[in-house]
MDTraj code that builds the backbone (N, CA, C; nanometers):
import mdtraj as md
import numpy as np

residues = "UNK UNK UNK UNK UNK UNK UNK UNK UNK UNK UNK UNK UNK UNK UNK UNK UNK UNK UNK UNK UNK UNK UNK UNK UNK UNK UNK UNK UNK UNK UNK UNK UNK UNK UNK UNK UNK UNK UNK UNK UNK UNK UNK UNK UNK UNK UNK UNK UNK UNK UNK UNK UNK UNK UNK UNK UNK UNK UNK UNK UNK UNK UNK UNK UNK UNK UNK UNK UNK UNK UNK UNK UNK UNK UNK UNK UNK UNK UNK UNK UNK UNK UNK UNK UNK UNK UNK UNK UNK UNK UNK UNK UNK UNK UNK UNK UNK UNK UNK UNK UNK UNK UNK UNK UNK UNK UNK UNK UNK UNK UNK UNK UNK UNK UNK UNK UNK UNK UNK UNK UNK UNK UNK UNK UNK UNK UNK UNK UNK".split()
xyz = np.array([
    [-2.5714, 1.8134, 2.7131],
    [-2.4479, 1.7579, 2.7638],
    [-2.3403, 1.8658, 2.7477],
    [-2.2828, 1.8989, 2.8473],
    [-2.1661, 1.9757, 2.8404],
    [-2.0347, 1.9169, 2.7846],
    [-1.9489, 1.9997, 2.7694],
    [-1.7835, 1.9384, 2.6899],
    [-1.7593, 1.8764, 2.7521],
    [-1.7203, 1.9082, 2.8612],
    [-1.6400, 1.8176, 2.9946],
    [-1.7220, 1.6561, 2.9485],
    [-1.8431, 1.6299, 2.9730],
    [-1.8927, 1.5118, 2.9683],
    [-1.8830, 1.4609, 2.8328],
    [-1.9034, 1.5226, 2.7354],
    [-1.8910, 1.4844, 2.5674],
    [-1.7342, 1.4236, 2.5715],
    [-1.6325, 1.5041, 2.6187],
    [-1.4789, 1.4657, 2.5817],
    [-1.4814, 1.3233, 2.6874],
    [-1.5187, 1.3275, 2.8046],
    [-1.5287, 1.1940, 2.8960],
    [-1.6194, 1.0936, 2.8244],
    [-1.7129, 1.0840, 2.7362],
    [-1.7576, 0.9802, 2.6684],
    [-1.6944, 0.9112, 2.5829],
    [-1.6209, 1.0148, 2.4817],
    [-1.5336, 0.9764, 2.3741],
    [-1.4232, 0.9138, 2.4042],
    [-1.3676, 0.9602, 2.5449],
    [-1.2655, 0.8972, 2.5922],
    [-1.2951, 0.7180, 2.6359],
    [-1.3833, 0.7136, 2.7009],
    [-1.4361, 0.6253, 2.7603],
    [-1.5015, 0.5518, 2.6380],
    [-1.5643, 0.5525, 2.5704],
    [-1.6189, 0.4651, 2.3949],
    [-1.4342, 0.4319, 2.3385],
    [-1.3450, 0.5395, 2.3486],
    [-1.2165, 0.5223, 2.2551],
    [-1.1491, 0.4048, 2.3230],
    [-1.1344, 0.4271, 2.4967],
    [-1.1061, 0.3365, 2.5214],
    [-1.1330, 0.1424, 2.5408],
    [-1.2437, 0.1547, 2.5133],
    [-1.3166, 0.0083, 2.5004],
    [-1.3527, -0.0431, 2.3482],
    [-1.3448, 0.0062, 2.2885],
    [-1.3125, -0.0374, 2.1309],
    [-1.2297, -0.1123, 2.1233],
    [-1.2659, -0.1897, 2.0606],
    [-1.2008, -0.3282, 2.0254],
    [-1.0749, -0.2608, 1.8716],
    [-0.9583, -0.3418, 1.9337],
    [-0.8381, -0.2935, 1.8600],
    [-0.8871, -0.3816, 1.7259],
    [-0.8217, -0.2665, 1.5966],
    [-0.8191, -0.3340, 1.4678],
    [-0.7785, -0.4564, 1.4416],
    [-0.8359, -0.5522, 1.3473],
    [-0.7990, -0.6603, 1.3192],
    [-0.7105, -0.6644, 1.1593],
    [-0.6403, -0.7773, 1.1049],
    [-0.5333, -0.7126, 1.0520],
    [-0.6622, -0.7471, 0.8738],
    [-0.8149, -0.8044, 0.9395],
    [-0.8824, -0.7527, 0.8076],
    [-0.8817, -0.6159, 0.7854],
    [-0.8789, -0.5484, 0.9380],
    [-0.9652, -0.4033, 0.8904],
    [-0.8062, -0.3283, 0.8849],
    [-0.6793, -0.3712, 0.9237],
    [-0.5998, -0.3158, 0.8288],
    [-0.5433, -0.3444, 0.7294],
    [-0.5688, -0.4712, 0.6222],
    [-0.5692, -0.4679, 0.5106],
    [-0.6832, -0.3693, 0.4189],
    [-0.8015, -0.3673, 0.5243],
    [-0.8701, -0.2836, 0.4197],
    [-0.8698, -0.1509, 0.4345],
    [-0.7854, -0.1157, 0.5033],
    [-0.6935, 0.0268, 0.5368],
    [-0.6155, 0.0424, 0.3908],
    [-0.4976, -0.0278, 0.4154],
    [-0.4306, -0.0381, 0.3371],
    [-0.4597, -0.0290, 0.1572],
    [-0.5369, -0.1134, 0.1773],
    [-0.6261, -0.1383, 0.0390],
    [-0.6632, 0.0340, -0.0107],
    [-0.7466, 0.0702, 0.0793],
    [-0.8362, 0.1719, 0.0447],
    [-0.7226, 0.3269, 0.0473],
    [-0.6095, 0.3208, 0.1150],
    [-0.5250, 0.4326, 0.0966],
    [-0.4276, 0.4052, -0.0372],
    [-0.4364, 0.2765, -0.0798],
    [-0.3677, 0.2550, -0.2372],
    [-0.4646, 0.2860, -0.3186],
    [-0.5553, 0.2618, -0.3125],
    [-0.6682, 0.3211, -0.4253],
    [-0.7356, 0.4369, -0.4319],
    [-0.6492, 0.5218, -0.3535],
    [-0.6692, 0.6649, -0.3593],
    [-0.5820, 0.7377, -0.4293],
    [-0.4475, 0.6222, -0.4330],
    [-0.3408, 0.6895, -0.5355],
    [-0.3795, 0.6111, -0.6724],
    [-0.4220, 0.5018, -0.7084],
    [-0.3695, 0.4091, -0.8159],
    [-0.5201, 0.4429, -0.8575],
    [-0.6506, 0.4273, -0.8260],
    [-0.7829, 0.4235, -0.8386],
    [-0.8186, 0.3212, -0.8241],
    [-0.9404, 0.3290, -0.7884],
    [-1.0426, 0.2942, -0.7214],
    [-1.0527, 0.1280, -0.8391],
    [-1.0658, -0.0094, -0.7546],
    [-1.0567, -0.1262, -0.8107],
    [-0.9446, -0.2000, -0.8573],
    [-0.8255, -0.1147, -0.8777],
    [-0.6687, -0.1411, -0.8994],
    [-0.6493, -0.2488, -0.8781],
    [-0.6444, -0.2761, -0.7046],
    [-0.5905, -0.3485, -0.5842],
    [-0.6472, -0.4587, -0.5933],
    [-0.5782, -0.5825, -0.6572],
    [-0.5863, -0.7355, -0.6525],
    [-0.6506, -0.7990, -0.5136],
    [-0.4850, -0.7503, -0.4313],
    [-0.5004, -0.8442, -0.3261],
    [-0.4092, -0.7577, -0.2377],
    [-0.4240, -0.7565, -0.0649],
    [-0.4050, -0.7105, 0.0273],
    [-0.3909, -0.8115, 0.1424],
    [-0.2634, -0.7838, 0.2348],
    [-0.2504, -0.8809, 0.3387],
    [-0.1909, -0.8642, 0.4616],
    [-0.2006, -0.8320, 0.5778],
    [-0.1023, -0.8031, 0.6463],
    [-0.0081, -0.9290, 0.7066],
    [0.0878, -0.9089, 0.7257],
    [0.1988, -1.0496, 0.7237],
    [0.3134, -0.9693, 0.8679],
    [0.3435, -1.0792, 0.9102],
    [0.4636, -1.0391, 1.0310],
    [0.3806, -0.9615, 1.1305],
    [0.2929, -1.0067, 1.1822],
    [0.2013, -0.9431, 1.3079],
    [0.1767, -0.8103, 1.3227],
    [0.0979, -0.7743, 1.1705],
    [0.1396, -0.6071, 1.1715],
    [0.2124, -0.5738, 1.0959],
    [0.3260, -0.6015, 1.0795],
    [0.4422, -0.5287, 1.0603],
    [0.4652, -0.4974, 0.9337],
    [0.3843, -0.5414, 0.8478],
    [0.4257, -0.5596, 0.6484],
    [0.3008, -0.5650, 0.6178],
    [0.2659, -0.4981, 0.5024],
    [0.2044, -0.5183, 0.4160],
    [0.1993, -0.5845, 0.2661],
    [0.1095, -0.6810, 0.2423],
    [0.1834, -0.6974, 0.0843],
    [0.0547, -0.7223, -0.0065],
    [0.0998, -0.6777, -0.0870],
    [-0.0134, -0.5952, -0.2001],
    [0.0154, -0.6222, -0.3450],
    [-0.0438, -0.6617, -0.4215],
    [-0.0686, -0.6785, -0.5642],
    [-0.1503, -0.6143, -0.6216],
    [-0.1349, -0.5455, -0.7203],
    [-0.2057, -0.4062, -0.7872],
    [-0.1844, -0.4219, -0.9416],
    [-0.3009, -0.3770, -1.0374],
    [-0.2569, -0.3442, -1.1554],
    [-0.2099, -0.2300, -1.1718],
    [-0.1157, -0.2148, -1.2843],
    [-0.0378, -0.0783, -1.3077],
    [-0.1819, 0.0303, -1.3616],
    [-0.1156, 0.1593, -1.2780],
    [-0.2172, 0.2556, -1.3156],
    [-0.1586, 0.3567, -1.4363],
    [-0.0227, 0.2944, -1.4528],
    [0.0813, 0.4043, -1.5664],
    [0.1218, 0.3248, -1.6647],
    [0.0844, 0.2310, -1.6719],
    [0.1720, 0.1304, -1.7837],
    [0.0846, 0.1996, -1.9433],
    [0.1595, 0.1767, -2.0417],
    [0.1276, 0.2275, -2.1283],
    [0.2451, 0.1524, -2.2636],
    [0.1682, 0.0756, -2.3409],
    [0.2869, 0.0063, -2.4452],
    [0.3567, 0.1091, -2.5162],
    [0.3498, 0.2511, -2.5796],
    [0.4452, 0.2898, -2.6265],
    [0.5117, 0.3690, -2.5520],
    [0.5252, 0.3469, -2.4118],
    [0.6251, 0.3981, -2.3205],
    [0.7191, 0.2944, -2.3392],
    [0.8959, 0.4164, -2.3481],
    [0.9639, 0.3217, -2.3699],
    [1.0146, 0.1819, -2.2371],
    [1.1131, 0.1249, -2.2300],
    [1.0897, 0.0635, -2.1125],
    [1.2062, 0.1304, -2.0052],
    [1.2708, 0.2038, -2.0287],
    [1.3061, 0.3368, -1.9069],
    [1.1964, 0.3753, -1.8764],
    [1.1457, 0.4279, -1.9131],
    [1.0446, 0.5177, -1.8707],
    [0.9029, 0.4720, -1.8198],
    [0.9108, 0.3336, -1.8375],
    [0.8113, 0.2459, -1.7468],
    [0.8542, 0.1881, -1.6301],
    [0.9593, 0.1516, -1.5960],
    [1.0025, 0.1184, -1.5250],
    [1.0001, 0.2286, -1.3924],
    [1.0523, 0.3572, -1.4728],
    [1.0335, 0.4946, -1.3783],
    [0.9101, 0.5254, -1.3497],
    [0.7973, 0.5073, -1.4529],
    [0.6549, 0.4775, -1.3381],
    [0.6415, 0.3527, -1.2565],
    [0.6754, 0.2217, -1.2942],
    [0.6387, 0.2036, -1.1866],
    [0.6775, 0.1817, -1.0286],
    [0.8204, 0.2557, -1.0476],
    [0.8839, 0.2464, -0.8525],
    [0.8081, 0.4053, -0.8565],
    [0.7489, 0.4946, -0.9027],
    [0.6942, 0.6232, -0.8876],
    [0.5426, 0.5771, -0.7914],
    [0.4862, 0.4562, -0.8579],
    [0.3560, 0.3730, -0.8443],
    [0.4076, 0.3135, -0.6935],
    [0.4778, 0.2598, -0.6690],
    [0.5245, 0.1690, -0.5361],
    [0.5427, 0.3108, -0.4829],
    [0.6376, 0.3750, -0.5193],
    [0.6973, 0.4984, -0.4047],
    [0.5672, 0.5315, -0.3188],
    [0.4798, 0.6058, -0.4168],
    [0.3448, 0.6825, -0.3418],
    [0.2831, 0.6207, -0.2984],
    [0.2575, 0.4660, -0.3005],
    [0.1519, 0.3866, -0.2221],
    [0.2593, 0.3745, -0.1212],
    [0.3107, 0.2948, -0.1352],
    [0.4462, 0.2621, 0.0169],
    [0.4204, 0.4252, 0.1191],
    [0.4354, 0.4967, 0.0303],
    [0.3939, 0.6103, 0.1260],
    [0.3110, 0.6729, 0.1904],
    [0.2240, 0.6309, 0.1235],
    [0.0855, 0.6262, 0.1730],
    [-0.0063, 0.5962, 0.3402],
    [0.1174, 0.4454, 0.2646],
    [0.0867, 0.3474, 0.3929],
    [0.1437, 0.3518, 0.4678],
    [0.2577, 0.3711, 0.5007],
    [0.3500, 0.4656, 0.6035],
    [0.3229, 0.5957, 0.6701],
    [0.2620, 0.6500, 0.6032],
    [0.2138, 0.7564, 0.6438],
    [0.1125, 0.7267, 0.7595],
    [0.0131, 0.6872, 0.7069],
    [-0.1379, 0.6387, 0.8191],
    [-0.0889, 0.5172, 0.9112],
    [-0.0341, 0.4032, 0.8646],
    [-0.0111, 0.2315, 0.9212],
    [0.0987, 0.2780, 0.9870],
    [0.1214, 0.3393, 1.1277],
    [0.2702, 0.3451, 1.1673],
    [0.2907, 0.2760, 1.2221],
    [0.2196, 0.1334, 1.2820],
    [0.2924, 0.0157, 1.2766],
    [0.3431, -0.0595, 1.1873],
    [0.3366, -0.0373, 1.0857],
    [0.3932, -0.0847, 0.9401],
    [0.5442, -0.0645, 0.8959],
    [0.6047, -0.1803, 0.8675],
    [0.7317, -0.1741, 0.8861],
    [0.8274, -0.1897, 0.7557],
    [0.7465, -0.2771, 0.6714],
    [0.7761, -0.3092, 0.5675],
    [0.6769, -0.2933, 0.4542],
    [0.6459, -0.3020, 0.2853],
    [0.5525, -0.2896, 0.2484],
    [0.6144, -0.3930, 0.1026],
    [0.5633, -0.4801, 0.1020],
    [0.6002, -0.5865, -0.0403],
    [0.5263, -0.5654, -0.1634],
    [0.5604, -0.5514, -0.2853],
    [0.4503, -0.5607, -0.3701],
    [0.4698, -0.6117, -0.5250],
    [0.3869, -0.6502, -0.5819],
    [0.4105, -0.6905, -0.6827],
    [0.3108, -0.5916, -0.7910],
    [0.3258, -0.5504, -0.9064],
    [0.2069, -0.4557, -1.0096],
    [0.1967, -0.5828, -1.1095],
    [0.1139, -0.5795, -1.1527],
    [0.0647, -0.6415, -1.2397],
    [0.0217, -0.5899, -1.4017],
    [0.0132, -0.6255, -1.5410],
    [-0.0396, -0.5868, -1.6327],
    [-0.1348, -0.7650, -1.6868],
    [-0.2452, -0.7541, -1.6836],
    [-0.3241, -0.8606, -1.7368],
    [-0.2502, -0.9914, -1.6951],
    [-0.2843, -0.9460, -1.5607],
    [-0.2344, -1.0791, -1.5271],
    [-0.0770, -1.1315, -1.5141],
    [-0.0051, -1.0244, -1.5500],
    [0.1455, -1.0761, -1.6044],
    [0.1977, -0.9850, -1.4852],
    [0.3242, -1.0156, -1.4297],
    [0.4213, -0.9529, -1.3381],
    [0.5039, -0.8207, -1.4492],
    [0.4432, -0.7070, -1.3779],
    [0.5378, -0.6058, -1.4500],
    [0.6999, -0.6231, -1.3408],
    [0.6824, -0.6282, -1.1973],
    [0.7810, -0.6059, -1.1001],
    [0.7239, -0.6261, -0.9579],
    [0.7961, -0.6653, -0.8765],
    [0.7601, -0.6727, -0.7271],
    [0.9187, -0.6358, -0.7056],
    [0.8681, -0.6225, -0.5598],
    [0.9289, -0.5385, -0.4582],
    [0.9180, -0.5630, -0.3608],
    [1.0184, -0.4724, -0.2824],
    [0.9932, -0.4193, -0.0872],
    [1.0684, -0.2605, -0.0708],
    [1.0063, -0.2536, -0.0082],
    [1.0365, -0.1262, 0.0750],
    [1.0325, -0.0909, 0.2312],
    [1.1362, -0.0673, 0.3182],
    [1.1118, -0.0653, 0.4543],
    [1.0681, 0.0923, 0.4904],
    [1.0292, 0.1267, 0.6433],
    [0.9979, 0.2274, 0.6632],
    [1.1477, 0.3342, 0.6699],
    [1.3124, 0.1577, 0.6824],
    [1.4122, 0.3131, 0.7083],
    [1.5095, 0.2417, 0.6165],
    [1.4465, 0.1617, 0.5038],
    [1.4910, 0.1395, 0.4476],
    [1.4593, 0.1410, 0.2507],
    [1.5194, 0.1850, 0.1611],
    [1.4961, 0.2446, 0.0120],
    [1.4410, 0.0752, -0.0113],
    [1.3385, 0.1413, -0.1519],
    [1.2846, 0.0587, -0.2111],
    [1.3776, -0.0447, -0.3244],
    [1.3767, -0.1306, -0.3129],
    [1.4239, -0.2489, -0.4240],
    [1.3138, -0.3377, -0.5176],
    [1.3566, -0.3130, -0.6283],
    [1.2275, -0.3697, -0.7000],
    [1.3443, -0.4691, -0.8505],
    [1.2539, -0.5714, -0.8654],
    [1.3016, -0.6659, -0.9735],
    [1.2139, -0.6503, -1.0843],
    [1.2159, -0.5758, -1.2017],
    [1.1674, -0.5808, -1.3125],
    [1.1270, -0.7075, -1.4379],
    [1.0221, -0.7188, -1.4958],
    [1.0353, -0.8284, -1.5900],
    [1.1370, -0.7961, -1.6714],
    [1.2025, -0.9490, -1.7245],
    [1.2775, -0.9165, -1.8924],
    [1.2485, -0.8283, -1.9428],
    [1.1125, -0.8507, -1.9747],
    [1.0719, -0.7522, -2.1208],
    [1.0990, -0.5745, -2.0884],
    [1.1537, -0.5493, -1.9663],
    [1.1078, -0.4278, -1.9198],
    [1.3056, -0.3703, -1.9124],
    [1.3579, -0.4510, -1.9419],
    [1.4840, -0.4465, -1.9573],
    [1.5933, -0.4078, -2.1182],
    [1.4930, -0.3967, -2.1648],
    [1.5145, -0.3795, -2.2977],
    [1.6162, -0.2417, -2.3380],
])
top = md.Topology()
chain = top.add_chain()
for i, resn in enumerate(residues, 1):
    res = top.add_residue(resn, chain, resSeq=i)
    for name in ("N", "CA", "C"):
        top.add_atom(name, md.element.get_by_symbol(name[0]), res)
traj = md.Trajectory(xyz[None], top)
């Protein structure tokens, strides 16, 4: 098979592929957060607003009890920053990205972040110290 016909196949297979479903971009999503956080992190994954958001629950990959709680807090919008970015990066229909981290079960902080808009995140009490 020559190029000419190889690039006309690919074209022709690219075009009849059935468009992603928002399983196979949650498990997009999923799988470009657990390239930053590691591998099993990621609770739960969802896409919400037809596309447009992602929202994600993760255990913390930086939490650490004798970090003080400045300095946890600064990992974890460091933890949101790079996944949010992540997913922005690859999902450019992705508009928004929600999330909550988790430690055993317990809410360290959730959040949002837009694609043209800065991240806002609500910390637990205890993280206020």
């Amino acid at each position: 098979m020559n190029l000419s016909a190889a690039l006309l196949t690919l074209v022709l297979l690219a075009a009849v592929a059935p468009p992603a479903t928002a399983d196979d971009n949650a498990t997009i999503a999923k799988n470009l957060a657990e390239n930053i956080l590691g591998k099993g992190s990621v609770r739960s994954t969802r896409i919400a607003d037809g596309g447009r958001s992602v929202v994600m629950v993760w255990d913390s990959a930086t939490y650490k009890a004798a970090n003080s709680a400045a300095h946890t807090r600064e990992l974890l919008q460091v933890e949101a920053e790079l996944t949010s970015g992540a997913v922005f990066q690859v999902m450019r229909a992705v508009q928004e990205f929600r999330f909550e981290i988790l430690l055993a079960r317990q809410s360290l902080c959730s959040g949002s972040v837009g694609r043209n808009r800065p991240i806002s995140i609500t910390f637990a009490p205890r993280l206020h110290q």
